[in-house]
DRENDO-1510 file (C-alpha; in Angstrom, 1 decimal, always signed):
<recs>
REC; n; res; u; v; w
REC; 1; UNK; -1.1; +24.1; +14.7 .
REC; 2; UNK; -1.8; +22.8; +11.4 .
REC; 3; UNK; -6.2; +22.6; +10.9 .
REC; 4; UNK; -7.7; +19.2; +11.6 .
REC; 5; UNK; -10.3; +19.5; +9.1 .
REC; 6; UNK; -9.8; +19.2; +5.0 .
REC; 7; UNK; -11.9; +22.1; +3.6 .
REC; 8; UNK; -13.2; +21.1; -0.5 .
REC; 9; UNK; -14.4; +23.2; -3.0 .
REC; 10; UNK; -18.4; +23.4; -2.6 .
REC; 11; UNK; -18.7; +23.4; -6.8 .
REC; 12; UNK; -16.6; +22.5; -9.3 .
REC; 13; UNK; -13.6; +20.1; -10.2 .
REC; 14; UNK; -10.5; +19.8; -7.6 .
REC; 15; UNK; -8.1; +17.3; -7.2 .
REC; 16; UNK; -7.2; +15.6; -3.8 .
REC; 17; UNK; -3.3; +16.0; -3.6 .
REC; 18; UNK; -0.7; +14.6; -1.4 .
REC; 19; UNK; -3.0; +11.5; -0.8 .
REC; 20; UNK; -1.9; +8.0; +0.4 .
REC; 21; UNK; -4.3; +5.0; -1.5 .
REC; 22; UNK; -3.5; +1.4; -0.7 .
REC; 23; UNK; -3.2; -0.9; -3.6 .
REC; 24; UNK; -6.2; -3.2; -2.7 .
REC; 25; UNK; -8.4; -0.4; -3.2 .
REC; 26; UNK; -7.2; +0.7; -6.9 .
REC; 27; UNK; -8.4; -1.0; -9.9 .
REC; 28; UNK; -5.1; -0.2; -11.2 .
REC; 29; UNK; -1.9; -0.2; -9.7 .
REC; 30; UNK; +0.2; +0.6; -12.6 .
REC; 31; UNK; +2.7; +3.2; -11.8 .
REC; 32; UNK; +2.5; +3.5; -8.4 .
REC; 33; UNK; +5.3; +3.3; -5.7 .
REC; 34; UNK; +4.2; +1.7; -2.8 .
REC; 35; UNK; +5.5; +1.1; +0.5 .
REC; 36; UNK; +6.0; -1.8; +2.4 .
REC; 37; UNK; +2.2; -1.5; +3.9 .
REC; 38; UNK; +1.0; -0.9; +0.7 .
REC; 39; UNK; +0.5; +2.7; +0.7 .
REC; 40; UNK; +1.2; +4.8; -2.1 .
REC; 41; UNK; +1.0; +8.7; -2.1 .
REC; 42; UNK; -0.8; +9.7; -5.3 .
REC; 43; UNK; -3.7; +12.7; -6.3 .
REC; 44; UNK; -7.1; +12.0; -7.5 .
REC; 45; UNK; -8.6; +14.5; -10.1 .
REC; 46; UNK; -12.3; +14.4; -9.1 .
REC; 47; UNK; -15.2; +16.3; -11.6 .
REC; 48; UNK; -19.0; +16.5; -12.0 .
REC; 49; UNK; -19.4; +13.8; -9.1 .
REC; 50; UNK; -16.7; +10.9; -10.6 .
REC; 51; UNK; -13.3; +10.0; -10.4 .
REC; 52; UNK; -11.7; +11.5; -13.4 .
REC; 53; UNK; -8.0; +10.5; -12.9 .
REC; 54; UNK; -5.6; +8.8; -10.5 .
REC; 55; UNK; -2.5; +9.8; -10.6 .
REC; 56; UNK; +0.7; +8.6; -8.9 .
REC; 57; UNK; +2.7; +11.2; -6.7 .
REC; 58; UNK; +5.0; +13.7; -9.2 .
REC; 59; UNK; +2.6; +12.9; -12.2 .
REC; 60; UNK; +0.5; +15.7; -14.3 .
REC; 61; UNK; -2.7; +16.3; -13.0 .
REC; 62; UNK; -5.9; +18.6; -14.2 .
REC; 63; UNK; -5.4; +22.2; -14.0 .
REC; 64; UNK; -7.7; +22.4; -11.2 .
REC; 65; UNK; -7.7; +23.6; -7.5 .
REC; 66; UNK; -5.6; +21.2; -5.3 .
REC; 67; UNK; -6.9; +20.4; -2.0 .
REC; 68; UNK; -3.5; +19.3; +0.7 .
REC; 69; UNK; -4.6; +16.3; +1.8 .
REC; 70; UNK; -1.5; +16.5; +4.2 .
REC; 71; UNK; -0.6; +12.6; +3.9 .
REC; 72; UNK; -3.8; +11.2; +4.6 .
REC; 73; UNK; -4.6; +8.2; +4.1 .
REC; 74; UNK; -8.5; +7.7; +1.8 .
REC; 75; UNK; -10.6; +4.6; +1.6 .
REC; 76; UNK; -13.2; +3.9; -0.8 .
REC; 77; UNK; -16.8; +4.5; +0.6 .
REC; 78; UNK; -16.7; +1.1; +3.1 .
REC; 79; UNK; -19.3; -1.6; +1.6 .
REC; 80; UNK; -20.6; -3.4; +5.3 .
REC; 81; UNK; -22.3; -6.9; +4.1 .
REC; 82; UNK; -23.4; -8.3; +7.4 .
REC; 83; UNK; -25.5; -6.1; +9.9 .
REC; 84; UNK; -28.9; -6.4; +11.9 .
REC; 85; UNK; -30.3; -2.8; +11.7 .
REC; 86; UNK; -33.5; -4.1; +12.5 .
REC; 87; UNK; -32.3; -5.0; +16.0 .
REC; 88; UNK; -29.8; -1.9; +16.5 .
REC; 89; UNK; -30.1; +0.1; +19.5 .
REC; 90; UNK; -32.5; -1.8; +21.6 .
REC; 91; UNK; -29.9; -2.4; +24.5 .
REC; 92; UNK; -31.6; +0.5; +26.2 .
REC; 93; UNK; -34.4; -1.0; +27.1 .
REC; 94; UNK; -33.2; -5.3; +26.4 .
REC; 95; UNK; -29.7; -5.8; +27.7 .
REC; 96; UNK; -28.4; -9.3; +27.7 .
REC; 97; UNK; -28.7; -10.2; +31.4 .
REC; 98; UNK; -25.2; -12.0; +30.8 .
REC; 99; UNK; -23.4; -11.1; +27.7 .
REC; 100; UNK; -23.9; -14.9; +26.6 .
REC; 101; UNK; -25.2; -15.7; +23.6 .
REC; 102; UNK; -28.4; -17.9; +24.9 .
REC; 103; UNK; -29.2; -14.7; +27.0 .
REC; 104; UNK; -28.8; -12.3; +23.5 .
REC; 105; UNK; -31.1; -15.2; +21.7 .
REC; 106; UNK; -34.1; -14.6; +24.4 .
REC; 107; UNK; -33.7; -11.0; +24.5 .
REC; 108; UNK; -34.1; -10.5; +21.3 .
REC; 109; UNK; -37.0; -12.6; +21.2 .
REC; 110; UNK; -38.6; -11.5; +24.2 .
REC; 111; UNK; -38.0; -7.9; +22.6 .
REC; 112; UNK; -39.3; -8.5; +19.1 .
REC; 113; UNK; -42.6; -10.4; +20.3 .
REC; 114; UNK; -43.3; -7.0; +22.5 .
REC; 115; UNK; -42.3; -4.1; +20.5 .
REC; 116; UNK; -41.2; -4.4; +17.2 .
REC; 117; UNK; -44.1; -2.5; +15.3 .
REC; 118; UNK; -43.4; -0.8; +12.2 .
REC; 119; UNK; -42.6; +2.6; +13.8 .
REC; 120; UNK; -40.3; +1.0; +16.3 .
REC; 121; UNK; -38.3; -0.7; +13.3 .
REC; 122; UNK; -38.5; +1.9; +11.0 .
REC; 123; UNK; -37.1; +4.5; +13.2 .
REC; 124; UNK; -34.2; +2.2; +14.6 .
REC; 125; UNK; -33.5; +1.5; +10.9 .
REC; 126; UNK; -33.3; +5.1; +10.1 .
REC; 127; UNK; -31.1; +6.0; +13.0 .
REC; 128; UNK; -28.5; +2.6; +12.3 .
REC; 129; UNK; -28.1; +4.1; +8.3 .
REC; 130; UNK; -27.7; +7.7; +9.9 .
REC; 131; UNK; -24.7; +6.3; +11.9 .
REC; 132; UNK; -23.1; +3.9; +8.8 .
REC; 133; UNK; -23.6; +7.3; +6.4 .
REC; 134; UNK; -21.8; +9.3; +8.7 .
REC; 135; UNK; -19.1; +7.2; +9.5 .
REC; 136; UNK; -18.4; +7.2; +5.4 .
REC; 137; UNK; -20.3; +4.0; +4.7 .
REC; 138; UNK; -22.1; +3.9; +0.7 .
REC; 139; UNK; -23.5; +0.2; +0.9 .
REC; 140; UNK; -24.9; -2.1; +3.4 .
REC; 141; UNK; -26.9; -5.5; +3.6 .
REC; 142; UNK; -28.8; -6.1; +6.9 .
REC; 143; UNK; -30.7; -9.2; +8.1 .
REC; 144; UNK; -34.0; -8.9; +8.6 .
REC; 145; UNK; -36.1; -11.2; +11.4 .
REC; 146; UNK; -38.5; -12.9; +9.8 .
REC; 147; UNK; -40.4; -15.0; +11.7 .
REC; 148; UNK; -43.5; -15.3; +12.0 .
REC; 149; UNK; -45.2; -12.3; +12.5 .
REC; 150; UNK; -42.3; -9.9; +11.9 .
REC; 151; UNK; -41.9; -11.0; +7.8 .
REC; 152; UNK; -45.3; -9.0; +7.4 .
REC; 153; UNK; -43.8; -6.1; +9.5 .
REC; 154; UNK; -40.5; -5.7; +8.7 .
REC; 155; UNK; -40.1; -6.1; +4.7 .
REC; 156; UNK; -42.5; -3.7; +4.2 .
REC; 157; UNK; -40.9; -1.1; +6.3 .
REC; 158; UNK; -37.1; -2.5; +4.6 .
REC; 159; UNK; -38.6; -1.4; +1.0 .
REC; 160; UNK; -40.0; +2.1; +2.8 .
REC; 161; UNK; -36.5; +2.8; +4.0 .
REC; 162; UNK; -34.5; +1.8; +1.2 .
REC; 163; UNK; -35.9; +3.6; -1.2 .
REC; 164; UNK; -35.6; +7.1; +1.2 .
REC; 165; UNK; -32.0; +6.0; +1.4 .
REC; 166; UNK; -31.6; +5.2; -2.3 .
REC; 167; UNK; -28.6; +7.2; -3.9 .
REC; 168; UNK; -27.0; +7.6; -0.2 .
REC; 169; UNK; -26.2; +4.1; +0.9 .
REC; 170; UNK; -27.1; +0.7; -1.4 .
REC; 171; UNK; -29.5; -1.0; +0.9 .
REC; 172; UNK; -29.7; -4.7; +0.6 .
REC; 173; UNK; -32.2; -7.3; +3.2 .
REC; 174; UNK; -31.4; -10.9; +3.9 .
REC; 175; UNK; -34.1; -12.7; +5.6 .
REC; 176; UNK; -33.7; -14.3; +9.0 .
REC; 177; UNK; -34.7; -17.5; +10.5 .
REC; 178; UNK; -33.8; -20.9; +11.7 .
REC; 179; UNK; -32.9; -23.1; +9.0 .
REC; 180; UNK; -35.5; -26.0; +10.8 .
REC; 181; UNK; -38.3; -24.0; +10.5 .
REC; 182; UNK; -38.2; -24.5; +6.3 .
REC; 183; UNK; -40.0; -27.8; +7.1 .
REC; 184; UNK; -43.1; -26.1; +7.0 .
REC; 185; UNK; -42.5; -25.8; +3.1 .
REC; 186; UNK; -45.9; -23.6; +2.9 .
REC; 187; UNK; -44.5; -20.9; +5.3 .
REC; 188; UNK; -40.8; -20.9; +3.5 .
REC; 189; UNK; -42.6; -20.9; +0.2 .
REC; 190; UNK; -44.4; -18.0; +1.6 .
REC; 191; UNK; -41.7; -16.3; +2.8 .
REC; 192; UNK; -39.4; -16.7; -0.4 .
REC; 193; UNK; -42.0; -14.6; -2.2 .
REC; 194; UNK; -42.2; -12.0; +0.3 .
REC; 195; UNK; -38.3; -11.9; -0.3 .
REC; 196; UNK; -38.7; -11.9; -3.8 .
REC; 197; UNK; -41.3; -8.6; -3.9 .
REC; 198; UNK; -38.8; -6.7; -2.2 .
REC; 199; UNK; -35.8; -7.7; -4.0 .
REC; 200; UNK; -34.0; -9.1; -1.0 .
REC; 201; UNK; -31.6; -12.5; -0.3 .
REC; 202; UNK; -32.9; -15.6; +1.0 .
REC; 203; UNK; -31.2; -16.2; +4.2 .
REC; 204; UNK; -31.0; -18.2; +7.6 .
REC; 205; UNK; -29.3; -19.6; +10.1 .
REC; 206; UNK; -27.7; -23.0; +9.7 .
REC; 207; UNK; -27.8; -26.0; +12.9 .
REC; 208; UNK; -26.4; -29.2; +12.5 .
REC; 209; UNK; -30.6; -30.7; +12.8 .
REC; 210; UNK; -31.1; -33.8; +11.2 .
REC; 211; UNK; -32.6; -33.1; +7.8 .
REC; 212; UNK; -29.9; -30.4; +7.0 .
REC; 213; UNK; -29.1; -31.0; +3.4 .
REC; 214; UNK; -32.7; -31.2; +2.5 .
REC; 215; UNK; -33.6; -28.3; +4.2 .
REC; 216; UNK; -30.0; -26.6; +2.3 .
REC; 217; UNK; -31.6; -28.5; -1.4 .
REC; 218; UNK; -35.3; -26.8; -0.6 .
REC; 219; UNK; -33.0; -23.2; -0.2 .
REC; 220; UNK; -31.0; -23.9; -3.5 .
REC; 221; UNK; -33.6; -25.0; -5.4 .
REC; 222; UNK; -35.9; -21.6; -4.3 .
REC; 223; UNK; -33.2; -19.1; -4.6 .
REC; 224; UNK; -32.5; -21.0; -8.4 .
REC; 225; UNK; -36.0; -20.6; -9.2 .
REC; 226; UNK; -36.5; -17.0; -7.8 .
REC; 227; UNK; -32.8; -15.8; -9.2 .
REC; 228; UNK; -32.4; -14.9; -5.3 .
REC; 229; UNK; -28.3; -14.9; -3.9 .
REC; 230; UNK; -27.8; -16.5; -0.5 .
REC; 231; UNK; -26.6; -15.9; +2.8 .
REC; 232; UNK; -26.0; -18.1; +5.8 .
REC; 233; UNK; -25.4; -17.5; +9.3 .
REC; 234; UNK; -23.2; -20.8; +9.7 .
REC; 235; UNK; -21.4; -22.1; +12.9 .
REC; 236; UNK; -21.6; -19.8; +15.5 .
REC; 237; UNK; -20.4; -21.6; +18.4 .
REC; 238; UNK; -17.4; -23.5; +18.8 .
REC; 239; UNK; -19.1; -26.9; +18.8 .
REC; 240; UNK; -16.7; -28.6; +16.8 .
REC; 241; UNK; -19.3; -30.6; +15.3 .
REC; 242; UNK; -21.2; -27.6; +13.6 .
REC; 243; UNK; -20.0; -28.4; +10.1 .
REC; 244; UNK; -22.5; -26.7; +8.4 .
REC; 245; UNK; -19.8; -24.4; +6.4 .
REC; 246; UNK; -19.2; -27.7; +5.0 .
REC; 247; UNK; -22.8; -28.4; +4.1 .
REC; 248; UNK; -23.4; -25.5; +2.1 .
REC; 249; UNK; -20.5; -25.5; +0.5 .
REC; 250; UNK; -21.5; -29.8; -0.9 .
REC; 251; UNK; -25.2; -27.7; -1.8 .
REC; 252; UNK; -23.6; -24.8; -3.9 .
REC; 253; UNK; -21.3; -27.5; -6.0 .
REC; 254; UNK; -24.2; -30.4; -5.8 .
REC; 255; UNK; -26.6; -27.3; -7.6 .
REC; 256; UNK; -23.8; -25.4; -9.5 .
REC; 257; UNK; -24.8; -22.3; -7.5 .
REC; 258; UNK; -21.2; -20.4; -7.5 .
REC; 259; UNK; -20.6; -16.5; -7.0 .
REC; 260; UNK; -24.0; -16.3; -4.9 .
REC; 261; UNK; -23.3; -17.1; -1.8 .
REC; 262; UNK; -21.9; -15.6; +1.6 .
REC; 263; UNK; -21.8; -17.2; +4.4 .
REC; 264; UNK; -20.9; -15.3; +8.3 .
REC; 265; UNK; -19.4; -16.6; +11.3 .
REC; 266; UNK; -18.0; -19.7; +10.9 .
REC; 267; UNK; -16.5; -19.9; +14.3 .
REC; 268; UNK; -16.4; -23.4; +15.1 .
REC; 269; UNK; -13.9; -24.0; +12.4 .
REC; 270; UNK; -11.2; -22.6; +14.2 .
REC; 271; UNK; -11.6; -25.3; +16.6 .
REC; 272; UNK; -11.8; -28.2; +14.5 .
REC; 273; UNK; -8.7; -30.5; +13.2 .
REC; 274; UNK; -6.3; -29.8; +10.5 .
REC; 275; UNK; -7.4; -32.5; +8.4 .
REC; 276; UNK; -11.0; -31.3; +8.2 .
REC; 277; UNK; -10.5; -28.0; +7.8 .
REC; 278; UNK; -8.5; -28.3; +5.2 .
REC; 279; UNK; -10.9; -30.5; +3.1 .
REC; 280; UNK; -13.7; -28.0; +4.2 .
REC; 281; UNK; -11.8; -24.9; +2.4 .
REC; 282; UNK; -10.5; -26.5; +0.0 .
REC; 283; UNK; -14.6; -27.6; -1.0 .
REC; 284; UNK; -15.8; -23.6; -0.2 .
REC; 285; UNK; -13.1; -22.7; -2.5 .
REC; 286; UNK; -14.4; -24.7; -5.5 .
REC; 287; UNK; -17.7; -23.7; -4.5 .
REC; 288; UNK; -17.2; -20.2; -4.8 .
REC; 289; UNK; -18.2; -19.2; -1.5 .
REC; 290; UNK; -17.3; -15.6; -0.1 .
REC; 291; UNK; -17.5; -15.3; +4.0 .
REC; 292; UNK; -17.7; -13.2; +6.5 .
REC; 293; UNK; -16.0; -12.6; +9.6 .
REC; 294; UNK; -17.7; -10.6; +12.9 .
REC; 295; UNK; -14.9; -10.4; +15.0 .
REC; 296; UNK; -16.3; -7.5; +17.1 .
REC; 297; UNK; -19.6; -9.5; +18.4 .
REC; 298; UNK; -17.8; -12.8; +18.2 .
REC; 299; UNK; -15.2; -12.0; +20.3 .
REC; 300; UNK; -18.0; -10.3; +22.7 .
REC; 301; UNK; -20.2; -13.9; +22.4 .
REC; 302; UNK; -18.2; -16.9; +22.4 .
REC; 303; UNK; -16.5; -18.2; +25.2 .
REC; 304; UNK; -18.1; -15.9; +27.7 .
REC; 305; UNK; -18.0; -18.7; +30.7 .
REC; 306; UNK; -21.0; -18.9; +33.3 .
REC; 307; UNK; -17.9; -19.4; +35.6 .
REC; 308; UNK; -16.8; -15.9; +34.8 .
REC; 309; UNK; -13.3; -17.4; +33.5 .
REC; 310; UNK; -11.4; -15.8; +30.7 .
REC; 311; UNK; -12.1; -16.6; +27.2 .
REC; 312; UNK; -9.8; -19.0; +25.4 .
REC; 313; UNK; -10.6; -18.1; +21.7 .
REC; 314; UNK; -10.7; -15.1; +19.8 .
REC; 315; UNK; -14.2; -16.4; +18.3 .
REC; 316; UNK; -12.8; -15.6; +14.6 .
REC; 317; UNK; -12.8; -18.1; +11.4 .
REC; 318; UNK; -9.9; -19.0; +9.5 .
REC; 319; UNK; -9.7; -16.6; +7.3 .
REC; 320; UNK; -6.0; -16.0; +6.3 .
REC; 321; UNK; -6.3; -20.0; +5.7 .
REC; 322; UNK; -9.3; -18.7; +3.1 .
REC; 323; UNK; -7.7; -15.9; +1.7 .
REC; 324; UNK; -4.7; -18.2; +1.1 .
REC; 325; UNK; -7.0; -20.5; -1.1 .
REC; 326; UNK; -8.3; -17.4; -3.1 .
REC; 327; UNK; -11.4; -17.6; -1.2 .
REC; 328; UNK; -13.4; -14.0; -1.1 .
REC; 329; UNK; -13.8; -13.0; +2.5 .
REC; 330; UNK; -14.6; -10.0; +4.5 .
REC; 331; UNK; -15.5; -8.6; +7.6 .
REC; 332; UNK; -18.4; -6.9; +9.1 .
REC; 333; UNK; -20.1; -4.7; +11.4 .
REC; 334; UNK; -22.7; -7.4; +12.4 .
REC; 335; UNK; -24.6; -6.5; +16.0 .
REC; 336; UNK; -24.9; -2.6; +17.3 .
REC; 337; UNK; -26.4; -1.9; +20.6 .
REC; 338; UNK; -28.4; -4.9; +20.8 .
REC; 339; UNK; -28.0; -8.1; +23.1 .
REC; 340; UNK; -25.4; -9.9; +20.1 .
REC; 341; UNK; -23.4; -6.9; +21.0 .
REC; 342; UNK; -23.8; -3.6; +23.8 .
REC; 343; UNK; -21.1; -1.8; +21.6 .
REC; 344; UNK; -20.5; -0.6; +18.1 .
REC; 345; UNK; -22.1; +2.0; +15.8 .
REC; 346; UNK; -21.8; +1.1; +12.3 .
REC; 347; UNK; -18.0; +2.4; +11.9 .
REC; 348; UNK; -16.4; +0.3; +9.5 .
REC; 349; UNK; -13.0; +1.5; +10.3 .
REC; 350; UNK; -13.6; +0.6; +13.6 .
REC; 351; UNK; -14.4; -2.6; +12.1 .
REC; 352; UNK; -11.1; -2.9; +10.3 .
REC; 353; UNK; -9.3; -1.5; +13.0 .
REC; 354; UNK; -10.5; -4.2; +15.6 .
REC; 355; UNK; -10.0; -6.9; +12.7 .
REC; 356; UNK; -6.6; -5.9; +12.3 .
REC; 357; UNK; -5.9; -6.3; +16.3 .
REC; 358; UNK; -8.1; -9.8; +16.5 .
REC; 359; UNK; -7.4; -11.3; +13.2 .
REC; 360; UNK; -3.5; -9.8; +12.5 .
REC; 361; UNK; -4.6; -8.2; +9.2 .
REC; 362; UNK; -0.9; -6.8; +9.6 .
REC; 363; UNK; +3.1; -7.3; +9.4 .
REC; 364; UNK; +2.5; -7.6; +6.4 .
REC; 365; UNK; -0.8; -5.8; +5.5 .
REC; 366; UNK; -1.1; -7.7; +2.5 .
REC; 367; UNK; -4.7; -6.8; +0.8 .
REC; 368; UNK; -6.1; -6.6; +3.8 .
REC; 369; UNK; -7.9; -3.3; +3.7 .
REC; 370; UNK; -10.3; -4.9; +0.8 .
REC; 371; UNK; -12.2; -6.7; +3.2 .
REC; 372; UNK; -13.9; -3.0; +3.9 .
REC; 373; UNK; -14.0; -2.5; +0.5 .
REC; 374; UNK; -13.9; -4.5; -2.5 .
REC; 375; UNK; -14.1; -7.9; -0.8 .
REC; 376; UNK; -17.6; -7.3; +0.2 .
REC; 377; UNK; -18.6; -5.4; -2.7 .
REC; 378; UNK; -17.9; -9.0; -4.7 .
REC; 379; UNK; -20.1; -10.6; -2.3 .
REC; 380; UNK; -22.8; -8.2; -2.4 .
REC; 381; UNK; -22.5; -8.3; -6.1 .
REC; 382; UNK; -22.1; -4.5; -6.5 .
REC; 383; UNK; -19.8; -3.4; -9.2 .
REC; 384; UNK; -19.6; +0.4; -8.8 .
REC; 385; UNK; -18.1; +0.4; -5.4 .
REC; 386; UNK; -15.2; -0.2; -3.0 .
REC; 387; UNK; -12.8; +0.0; -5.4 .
REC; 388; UNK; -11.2; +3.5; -6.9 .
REC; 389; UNK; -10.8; +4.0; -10.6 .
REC; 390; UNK; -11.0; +6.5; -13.6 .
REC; 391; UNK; -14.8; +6.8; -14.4 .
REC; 392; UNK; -16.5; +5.6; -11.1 .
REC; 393; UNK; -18.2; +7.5; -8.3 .
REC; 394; UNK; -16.3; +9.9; -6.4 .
REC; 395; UNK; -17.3; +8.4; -2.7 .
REC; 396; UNK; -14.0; +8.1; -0.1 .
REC; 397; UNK; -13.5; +8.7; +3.3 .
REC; 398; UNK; -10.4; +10.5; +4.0 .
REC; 399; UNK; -8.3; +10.0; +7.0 .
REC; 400; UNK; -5.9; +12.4; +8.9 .
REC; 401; UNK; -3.1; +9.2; +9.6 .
REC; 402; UNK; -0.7; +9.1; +7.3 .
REC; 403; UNK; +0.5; +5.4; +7.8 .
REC; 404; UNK; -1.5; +2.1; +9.3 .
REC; 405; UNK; -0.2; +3.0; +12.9 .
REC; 406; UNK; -1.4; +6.4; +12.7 .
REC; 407; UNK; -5.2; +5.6; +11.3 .
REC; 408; UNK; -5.5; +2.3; +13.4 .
REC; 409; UNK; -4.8; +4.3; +16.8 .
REC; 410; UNK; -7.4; +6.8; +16.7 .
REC; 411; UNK; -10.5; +6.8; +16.2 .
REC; 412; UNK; -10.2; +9.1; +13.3 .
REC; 413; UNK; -13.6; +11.0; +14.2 .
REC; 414; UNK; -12.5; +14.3; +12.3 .
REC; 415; UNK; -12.8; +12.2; +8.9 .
REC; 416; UNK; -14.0; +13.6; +5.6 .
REC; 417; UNK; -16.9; +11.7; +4.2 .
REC; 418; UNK; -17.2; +12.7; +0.3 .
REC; 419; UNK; -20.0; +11.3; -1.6 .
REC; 420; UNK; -20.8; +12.1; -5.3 .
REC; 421; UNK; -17.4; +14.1; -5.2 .
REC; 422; UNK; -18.6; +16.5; -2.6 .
REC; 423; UNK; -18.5; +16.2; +1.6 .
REC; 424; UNK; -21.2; +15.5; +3.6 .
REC; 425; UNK; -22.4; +16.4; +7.0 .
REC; 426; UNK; -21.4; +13.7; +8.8 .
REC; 427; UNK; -22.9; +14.6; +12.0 .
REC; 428; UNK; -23.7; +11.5; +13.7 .
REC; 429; UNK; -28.0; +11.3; +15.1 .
REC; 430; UNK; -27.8; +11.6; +19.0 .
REC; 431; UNK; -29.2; +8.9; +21.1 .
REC; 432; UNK; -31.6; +10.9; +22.7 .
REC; 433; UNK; -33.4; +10.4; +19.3 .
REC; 434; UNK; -34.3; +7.5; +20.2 .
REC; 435; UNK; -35.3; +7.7; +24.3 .
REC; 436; UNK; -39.4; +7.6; +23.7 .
REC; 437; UNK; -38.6; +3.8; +22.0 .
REC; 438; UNK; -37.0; +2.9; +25.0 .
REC; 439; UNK; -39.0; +3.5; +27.6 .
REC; 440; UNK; -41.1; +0.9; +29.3 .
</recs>
């Protein structure tokens, strides 16, 4: 029986032979022969933490030890732009009494008003980034609640854990809140400068309320004057009057804000017609938007009937009609263990793999593996990761399936997580960690 695990040198250079990479995830493609999927069996010369070479299959490589990759399939590190960590793992003791999302919005709230100290979020936080570094994740943005009292809570406690996970996983914070309540300028004003101190992204969620694109030109013209990116939760419903993708996208072009924006969900523009949506992309191209799709917790949220019917919609925005226009988009772990969503646990593969199923990120595969990876990188604005190259950091997670249908029907648990050119432990935290949080 051949071993299931991929044993690396614990010092010195190697090279990872016998290796499939997909062409989304190489800087260069020159040389390689790739398969219909995309695949293309190469080695990867790998010294002193970095990349040193990629080379295709056949070619010269260093005159180092070669480590049989068997087939397998590698990633880049996976780059996860749109979680909560600070609600992660609450489920426990806050289900959502109905899997709707009303019933997730006053769990959450009821949940946050009674227990979310700095302890409570701090060791959830730790635990969420435990999971994502195990399962071979290297960057990660999170939302952060921040309404009033939890801003004075939580971004402190966000700048405590970043910098303990600094060199592990690139940590970035969006904050959280309903777009409306920025008509209290003073508190927004207030809030924008909490966000500046800790070097996060001004975020909220977007409603179709009355003063919309004033409330959009008060966010511009803050994140303008701060040098803050943005990022929107936008249209999660599928109301198909929530047009606020629209909106932001008439901000970013009305204030010449391009390449600094994501924007997540986006549901509702699935449902709308043809016409409109086709005037709305074409606009969040110009604009320069990049979005993200949650198709795990969407598909878990909308539609979910009091009537206990089945769900008519997948939940999902258009995004091969995005990625069509040249649009940047992605997709995301969003919601893990929390009433947005009782499942998930930071995996990005699992991610992808439920993407591919939901969304038909196959036949063909296209560049579809960069929404894990490169796509959200540009989003994020990071520029030493998910892609693989000569001269960058040696971070990939390698996989034992040789081909999509191998790595997209298991769960792949046995992966090798390499980081800084060397493999971790990825031995995931056990729940129990967390049982004294979640008791009455």
């Amino acid at each position: 029986m051949t071993p299931r695990s991929i044993s690396l040198p614990a010092a010195g250079a190697y090279t990872l032979g016998n290796i499939r990479l997909h062409r989304s995830h190489l800087a260069s493609a020159e040389g390689f022969a790739f398969d219909t999927d995309g695949f293309a069996l190469a080695a990867v010369d790998i010294s002193r933490g970095l990349i040193s070479a990629i080379h295709p299959a056949g070619a010269a490589s260093a005159d180092t030890v070669t480590v049989d990759c068997r087939g397998g399939i590698a990633f880049p590190a996976f780059v996860d732009c749109h979680t909560h960590i600070d609600k992660g793992h609450i489920w426990a003791r806050k289900p959502n009494p109905d899997g709707s999302f009303p019933g997730a919005l006053n769990a959450v709230g009821e949940d946050r008003a009674a227990r979310w100290s700095a302890e409570d979020v701090e060791r959830r936080m730790e635990f969420s980034l435990a999971c994502a570094y195990a399962h071979g994740t290297s960057a990660l943005r999170t939302h952060i609640d921040s309404v009033p009292p939890q801003e004075d809570i939580s971004w402190p406690v966000f700048e405590t854990v970043r910098e303990r996970w600094k060199g592990r996983i690139e940590l970035q914070g969006a904050c959280l809140f309903g777009i409306d309540q920025a008509l209290d300028e003073s508190w927004f004003n207030r809030l924008a400068g909490i966000v500046a101190r800790h070097r996060g992204i001004l975020g909220a969620v977007t409603y179709m309320v009355p003063d919309l694109d004033m409330l959009l030109d008060r966010m511009f013209a803050k994140a303008i004057d701060l040098g803050l990116d943005l990022d929107f939760h936008a249209d999660e419903t599928d109301d198909t009057n929530a047009i606020s993708l629209d909106r932001i996208a008439d901000a970013a072009l009305r204030h010449g804000y391009e390449g600094r924006i994501l924007v997540g969900h986006c549901c509702s523009l699935a449902r709308q017609p043809d016409d409109a949506v086709k005037a709305t992309l074409d606009k969040v191209a110009r604009a320069g938007l990049s979005v993200v799709s949650l198709p795990m917790c969407n598909t878990y949220l909308q539609d979910r009937r009091a009537d206990a019917t089945t769900p008519r919609w997948r939940g999902v925005t258009l995004l091969h009609e995005m990625a069509a226009r040249g649009i940047n988009v992605a997709v995301a772990s969003d919601n893990t263990r929390d009433p947005f969503y009782a499942y998930g646990d930071l995996d990005v593969l699992e991610v992808y793999r439920e993407s591919t199923r939901i969304l038909h990120f196959d036949h063909p595969v296209g560049h579809w593996p960069a929404t894990v990876a490169a796509n959200p990188a540009r989003a994020m604005r990071l520029d030493d990761a998910g892609l693989l190259a000569a001269g960058r950091k040696a971070d990939l997670v390698l996989f034992r399936g040789r081909s999509l249908t191998e790595l997209l029907s298991r769960p792949e648990s046995d992966r090798t997580v390499i980081r800084d050119g060397r493999a971790i432990d990825a031995t995931l935290p056990d729940y129990s960690d967390l049982d004294d949080l979640m008791e009455p």
